[in-house]
C-alpha positions, 0 to 999 in steps of 0.5 A: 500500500505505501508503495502505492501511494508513492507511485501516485504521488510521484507521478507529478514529480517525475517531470520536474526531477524531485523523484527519479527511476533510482529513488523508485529502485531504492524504496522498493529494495527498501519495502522488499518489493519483488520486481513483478508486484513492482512491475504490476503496480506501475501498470496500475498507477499508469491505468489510473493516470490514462483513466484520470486524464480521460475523465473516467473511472471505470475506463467504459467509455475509453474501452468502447472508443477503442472497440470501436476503432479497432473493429477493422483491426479484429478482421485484419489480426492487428489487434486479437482478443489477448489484447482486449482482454488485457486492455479491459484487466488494465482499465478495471472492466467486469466481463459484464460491462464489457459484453455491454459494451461490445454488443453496444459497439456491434449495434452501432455499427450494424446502424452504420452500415445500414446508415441509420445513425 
């Protein structure tokens, strides 16, 4: 939890030089903080950064634009299914919301394609 709390703190301070990578090392080695929690903390204080800047908390709507600009990108295999499942474990979606928002995001575009937008 204190590490926690650090990394969002620290955020802000990145920028300006008052907390760098080596600081984060030294609190970790402090705290005893094995290198994949360390790794999966990161991850999540970045996916509450994005979520914050994007004005979101639980990452739908984010989720939803992006399902939405990579329907072509399924069909093509840029993007596959492991992706969006890690992208809605990083954003805190439940498979529920999810399929919400899937179906939501296939009837627009079946309105769409038969232009009633």
């Amino acid at each position: 939890p204190f590490y926690r709390r650090a990394l969002a703190s620290t955020r802000s301070k990145l920028d300006t030089g008052a907390v760098n990578s080596d600081m984060l090392a030294r609190a970790r080695a402090t705290l005893g903080i094995e290198e994949s929690v360390a790794a999966d903390l990161h991850v999540q204080t970045f996916a509450d950064e994005v979520k914050s800047l994007l004005g979101t908390v639980d990452g739908g709507p984010f989720y939803r634009r992006a399902l939405a600009s990579t329907r072509s990108k399924l069909d093509t295999g840029a993007v596959n299914s492991d992706m969006l499942a890690r992208a809605r474990a990083t954003l805190g979606i439940e498979e529920s919301v999810a399929a919400d928002l899937h179906v939501q995001t296939f009837a627009d575009e079946v309105k769409s394609l038969l232009g009633t937008v």
